[in-house]
Structures are given as structure tokens and as C-alpha cells.
C-alpha positions in Angstrom: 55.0 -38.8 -22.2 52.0 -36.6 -23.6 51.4 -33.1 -22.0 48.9 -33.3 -19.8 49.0 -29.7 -18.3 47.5 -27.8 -20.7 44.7 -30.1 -21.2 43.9 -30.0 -17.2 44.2 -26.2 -17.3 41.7 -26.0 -19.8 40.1 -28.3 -18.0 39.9 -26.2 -15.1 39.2 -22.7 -17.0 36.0 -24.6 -18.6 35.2 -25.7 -14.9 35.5 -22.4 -13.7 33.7 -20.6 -16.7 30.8 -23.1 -16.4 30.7 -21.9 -12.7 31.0 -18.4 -13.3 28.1 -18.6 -15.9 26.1 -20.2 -13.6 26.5 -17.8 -10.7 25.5 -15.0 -12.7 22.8 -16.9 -14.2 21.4 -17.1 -10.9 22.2 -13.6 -9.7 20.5 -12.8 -12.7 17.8 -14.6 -11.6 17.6 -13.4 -8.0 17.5 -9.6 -8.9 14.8 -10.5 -11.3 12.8 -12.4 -9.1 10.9 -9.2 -7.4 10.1 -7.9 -10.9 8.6 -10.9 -11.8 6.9 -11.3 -9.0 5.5 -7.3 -9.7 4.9 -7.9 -13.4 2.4 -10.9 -12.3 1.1 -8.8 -9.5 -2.0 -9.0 -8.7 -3.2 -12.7 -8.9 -4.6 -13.4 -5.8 -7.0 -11.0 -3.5 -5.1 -7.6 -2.0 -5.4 -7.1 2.1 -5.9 -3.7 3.0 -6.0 -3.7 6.9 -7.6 -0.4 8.5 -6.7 -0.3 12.1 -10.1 1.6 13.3 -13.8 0.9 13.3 -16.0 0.5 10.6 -17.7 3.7 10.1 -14.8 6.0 10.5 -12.9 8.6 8.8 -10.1 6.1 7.7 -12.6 3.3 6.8 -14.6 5.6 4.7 -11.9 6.9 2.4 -10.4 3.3 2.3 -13.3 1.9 0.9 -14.1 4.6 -1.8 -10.6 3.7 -3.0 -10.4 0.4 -2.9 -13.7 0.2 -4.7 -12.2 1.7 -7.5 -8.7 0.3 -7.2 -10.0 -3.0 -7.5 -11.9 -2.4 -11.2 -8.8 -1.1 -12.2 -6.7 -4.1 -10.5 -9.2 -6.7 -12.2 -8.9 -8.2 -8.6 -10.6 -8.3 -5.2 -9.5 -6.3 -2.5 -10.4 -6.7 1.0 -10.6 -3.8 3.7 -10.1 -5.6 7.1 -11.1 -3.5 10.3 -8.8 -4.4 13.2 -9.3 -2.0 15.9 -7.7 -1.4 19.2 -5.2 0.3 20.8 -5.1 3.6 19.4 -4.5 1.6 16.2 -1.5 -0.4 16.8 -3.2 -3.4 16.9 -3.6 -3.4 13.0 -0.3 -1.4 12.7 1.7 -4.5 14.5 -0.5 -7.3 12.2 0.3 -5.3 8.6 4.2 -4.8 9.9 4.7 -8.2 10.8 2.9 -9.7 7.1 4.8 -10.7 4.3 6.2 -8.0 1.9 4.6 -9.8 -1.2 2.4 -6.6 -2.6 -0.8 -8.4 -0.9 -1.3 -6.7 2.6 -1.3 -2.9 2.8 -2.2 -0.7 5.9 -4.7 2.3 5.6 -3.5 4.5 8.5 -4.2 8.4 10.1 -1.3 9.9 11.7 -1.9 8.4 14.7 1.1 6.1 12.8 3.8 9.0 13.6 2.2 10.1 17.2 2.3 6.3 18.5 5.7 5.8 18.5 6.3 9.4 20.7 4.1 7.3 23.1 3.5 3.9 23.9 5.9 0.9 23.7 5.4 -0.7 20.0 5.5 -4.3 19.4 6.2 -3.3 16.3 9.7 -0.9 14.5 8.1 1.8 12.5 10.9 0.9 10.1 8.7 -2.6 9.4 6.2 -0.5 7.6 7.4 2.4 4.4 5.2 4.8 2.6 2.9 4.0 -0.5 0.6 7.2 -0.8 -1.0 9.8 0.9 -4.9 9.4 0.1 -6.6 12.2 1.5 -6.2 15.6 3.6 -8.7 15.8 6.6 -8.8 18.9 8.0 -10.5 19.8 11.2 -13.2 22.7 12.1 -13.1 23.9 15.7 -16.9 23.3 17.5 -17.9 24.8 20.7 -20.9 23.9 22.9 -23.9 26.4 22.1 -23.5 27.0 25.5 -20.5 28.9 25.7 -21.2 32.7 25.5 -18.0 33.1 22.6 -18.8 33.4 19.0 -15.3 33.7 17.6 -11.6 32.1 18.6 -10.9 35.8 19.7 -13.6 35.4 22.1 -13.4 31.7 23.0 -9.9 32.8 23.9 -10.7 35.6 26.4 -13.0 33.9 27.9 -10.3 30.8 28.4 -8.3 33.9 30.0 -10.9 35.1 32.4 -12.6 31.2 33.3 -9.1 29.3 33.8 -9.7 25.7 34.0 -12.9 26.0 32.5 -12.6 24.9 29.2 -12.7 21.2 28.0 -11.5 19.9 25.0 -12.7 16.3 23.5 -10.9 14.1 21.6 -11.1 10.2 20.5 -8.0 9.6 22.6 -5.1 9.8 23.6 -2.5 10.5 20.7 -5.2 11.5 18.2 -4.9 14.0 15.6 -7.6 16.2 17.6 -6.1 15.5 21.3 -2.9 17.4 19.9 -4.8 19.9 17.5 -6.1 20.7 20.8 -3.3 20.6 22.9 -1.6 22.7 20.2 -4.6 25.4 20.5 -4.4 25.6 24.4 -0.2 25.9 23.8 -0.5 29.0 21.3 -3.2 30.5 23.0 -1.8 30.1 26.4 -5.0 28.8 27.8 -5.5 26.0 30.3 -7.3 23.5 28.9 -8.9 19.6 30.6 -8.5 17.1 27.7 -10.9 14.7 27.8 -11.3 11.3 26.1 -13.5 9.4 24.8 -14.1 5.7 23.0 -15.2 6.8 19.6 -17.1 10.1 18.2 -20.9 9.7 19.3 -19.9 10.0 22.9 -18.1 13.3 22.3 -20.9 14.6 20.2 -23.8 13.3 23.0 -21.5 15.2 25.6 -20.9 18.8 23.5 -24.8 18.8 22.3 -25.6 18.9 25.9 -22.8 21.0 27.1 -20.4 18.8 29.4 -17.4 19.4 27.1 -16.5 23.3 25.9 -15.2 21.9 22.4 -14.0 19.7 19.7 -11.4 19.7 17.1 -13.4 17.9 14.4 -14.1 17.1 11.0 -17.1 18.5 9.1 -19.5 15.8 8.3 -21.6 15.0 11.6 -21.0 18.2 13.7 -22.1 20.6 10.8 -25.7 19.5 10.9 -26.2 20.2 14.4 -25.0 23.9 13.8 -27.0 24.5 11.4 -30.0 23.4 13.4 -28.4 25.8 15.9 -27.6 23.3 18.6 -23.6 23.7 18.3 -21.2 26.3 17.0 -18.6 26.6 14.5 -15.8 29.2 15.4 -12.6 28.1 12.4 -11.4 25.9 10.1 -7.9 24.3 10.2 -6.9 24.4 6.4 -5.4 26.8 4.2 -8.1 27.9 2.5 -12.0 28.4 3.6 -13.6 25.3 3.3 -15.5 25.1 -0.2 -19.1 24.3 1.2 -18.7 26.4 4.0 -16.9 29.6 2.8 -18.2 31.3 6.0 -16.2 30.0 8.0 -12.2 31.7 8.8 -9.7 29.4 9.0 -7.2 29.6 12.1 -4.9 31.5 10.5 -7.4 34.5 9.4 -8.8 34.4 13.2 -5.2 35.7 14.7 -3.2 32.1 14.5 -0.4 32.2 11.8 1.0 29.1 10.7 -2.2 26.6 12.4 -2.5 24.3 9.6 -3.4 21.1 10.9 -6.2 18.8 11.0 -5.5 14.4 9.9 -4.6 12.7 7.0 -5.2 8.9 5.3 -2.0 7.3 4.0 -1.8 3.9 2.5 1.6 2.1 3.9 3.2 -1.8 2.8 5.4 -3.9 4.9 9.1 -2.7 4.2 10.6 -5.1 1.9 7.5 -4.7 -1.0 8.4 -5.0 -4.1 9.5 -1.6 -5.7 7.4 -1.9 -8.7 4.1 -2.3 -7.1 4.8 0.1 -4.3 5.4 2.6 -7.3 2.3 1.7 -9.0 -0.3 1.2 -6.2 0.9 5.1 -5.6 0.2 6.2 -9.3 -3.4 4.0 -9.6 -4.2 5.9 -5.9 -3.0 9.3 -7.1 -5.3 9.0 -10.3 -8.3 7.7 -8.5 -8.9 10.2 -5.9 -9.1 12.6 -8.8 -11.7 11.1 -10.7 -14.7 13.3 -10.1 -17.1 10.8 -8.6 -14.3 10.1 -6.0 -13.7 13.9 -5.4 -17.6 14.6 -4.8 -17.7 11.5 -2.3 -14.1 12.8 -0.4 -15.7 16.8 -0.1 -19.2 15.5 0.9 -17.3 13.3 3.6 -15.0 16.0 4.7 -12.0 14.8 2.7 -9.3 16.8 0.6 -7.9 14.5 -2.2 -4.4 14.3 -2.7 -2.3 11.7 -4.0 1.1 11.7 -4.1 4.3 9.7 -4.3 5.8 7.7 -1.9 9.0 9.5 -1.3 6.5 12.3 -1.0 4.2 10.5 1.7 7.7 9.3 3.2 8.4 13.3 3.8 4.8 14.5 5.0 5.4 11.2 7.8 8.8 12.5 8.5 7.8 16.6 9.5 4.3 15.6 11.3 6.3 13.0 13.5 8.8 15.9 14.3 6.2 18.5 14.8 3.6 15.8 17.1 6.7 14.9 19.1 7.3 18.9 19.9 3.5 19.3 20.9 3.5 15.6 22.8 6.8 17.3 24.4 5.8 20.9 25.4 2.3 19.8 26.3 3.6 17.1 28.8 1.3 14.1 27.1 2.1 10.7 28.3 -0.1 7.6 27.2 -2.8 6.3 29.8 
């Protein structure tokens, strides 16, 4: 009788090596797949929702980027406004889209606050960083009507005239409700936040007196003070603002440590490929640079930054934690 053993046992090994081969052949494939799909990236039109307005802070610095991404892309890119609800309505729509490297979300940090106060229908965890844009910082404007022309003074007189003073902002949750908030909490006034739907309102009401301030950034307000129909008492940056060196920042009129004012961030749904996460991050980081790109930022009250996404990731991380200690110690619930 021939032996038949050996010949089915290498019958089986060639079975099983065949098999083997093949399921790393295809795990080879699989882990490939998203850098494939990256190293062909972009061949169709990029999404780049913006959860506000046209017209706005956000919408500006999105589309002075994007202009320029997209030369450098050698593709069309198109900013979609999708306001409502303090944002989340464009937040919920980029979360929820597929992590291909063809939607992206152009957000404030209205991102971090959100979560500290309404009911999502959307996990922050759907969305991850891609770049921090641009640095907004925020100059403090009173109503020429109010005799103070300094913080020193705007605060004694908060002291003297409890309940007095009024503070604007766009709403609930926005970077200048809790800039403002934070004021009133380190200066120990008592402060009436008021809201509004959008900035023209809030400038109407300070021009003619029916709200003490604003926590707001420089482009609109400014021309009214220099016509001398509102007033300019700080800055919230580090340093003095570069076309208005006249004007002290917080920290140089007695508060140590206020550094504040918004951002713009770019985000992707969680799940992006890597690759083009990393290099929508470098192309960003370069553009806002360029000098043309600089001059438009500064003349729209923007601070260009770039950065990478582990470093965007971190700047989210500390303003959620310091926006949920202001939400907390200032009792702010959502309306």
C-alpha cells in the first residue's frame, strides 16, 4: 500500500500556507487602504462646513484660507454656512459625515463651551483636532456714556452703581458671554448679561447707550471710537495690539493672568485618515503665514497661528477645563 500520509500532510501545510499568505495579503491590504486613500486625496471637492452666518469672524478667516488651500490642493473647496443653535447645528452635521478627508468643520470655541451646556446630538469624541487657524482676541468697549475711562474706573463705578452695568454678548455660551462673566468674577462686580442674535444689534444698543459694554473684537467697534461715539478701556492679549499700541491689555490695567478673547480651529470627523489630517495641518500652518494672508488676519482682527493637531487637541483640552470653571462659578445654565 503507498504512503499516503506524508503526501496529505503536505497537502495540508500547502493548504494552510496558501491561507496564511492570503490573510496577510489582505491585512496587508486593509492597513494600506487609508494610505491609499490619503496618497490619492484630494480628487473630489473638500466640504468645509462653518456653523455661523456668513459675514462672521469664523466665516471670514475660513474663506481666506480655503482660498488659498485650494490653489495649493489643485481642488475646489466649499465653505458651507449652517447656522443655528449656538453652532451645534453644523457641529452635529460635520460629526455625523463620513471620515473620508472631504468634510471638515471650521469652529470658535463655542466647540468646548457647548458641551458644559446643552444636551448634544452629537459626542464631542465624533469630531478630533486638525489645526488651530487663528487667535482672536477681544478689546473691552464701553458706552460713551458711562463716565469711566479706564478698567480701574469702570470698576469703581461697578462698585458704587451695583446692578448697573450690562454686558452684551452674541449668546449664551459665547467666547464674550464668559469673557464677560470672567470680568464681573475677578472684579467682583455684579454684572446683567444680555444677549443678543448676532453683532449689529449689540453695537445699535451700546452706540446709543442701553448696554454698559462689550467684550469684542476690533474690526467694527474701533471706528466708532475713533469717531468718538464709543470707548476702548483694554485689550485681552498678551501684548498691545499692533495697530492700536495705545491701548493696555487686561493684564497691564491691574488683571494678571486675563488672557482670553476666541479662536478658529479647523476639526475632521474622528476616524480621518491620519495622513491627510497631518497634512491639512501643515498646508494651514504655512498659509496663514504667507504675508498677504497675515495682512488680511490683522486688518480683520485676527492673530495667525497654525499649529499641529496634537497641539490644537491641547489648546481644546485647557479652554474646555477653564470655560467649564467660569460656566461653574458664574452659575450659567443654557436658555
Amino acid at each position: 500500500m503507498p504512503n499516503t500520509f506524508p503526501r496529505a500532510a503536505r497537502s495540508r501545510r500547502a493548504a494552510l500556507a496558501a491561507l496564511l499568505s492570503a490573510s496577510a495579503a489582505l491585512a496587508g491590504a486593509t492597513l494600506a487602504g487609508p494610505a491609499l486613500a490619503a496618497d490619492a486625496w484630494p480628487n473630489k471637492p473638500i466640504k468645509v462646513i462653518v456653523p455661523y452666518t456668513p459675514g462672521g469672524a469664523t466665516d471670514t478667516t475660513t474663506r481666506i484660507v480655503m482660498d488659498k488651500l485650494a490653489q495649493r490642493l489643485g481642488q475646489t473647496i466649499i465653505v458651507e454656512n449652517r447656522p443655528g443653535a449656538n453652532s451645534t447645528v453644523g457641529s452635529a452635521i460635520a460629526a455625523k459625515a463620513d471620515p473620508d478627508g472631504y468634510t471638515f468643520l471650521a469652529m470658535l470655541p463655542a466647540y468646548v463651551i457647548n458641551t458644559h451646556l446643552y444636551k448634544l446630538s452629537y459626542s464631542p469624541s465624533q469630531l478630533e483636532p486638525v489645526v488651530h487657524m487663528a487667535d482672536l482676541p477681544l478689546f473691552l468697549f464701553v458706552s460713551k456714556d458711562l463716565p469711566v475711562d479706564s478698567v480701574k474706573e469702570l470698576v469703581d463705578y461697578g462698585h458704587k452703581h451695583p446692578d448697573t452695568l450690562t454686558y452684551a454678548s452674541s449668546g449664551t455660551g459665547s467666547s464674550a458671554h464668559l469673557t464677560g462673566a470672567d470680568f464681573a468674577l475677578q472684579a467682583k462686580l455684579k454684572m446683567t448679561h444680555v444677549a443678543y442674535k448676532g453683532s449689529a444689534p449689540i453695537l445699535a444698543d451700546l452706540l446709543a447707550g442701553r448696554v454698559s459694554m462689550v467684550f469684542d473684537p476690533v474690526l467694527v467697534p474701533m471706528q466708532y471710537v475713533k469717531e468718538g461715539r464709543l470707548k476702548v478701556l483694554a485689550f485681552t492679549g498678551k501684548q498691545r495690539w499692533p495697530t492700536e499700541p495705545e491701548v493696555p491689555t487686561m493684564e497691564e490695567a491691574g488683571f494678571p493672568g486675563f488672557v482670553t478673547g476666541s479662536w478658529a480651529g479647523l476639526l475632521a470627523p474622528a476616524g480621518t485618515p491620519r495622513p491627510i489630517i497631518e497634512r491639512m495641518a501643515r498646508e494651514i500652518s504655512d498659509i496663514v503665514h504667507e504675508p498677504d494672508v497675515t495682512e488680511k488676519f490683522l486688518a480683520a482682527g485676527f492673530l495667525p497661528t497654525g499649529s499641529t493637531p496634537a497641539e490644537f487637541g491641547e489648546l481644546m483640552r485647557k479652554d474646555s477645563q477653564r470655560y467649564a470653571q467660569i460656566i461653574k462659578e458664574a452659575n450659567i445654565t443654557a436658555n
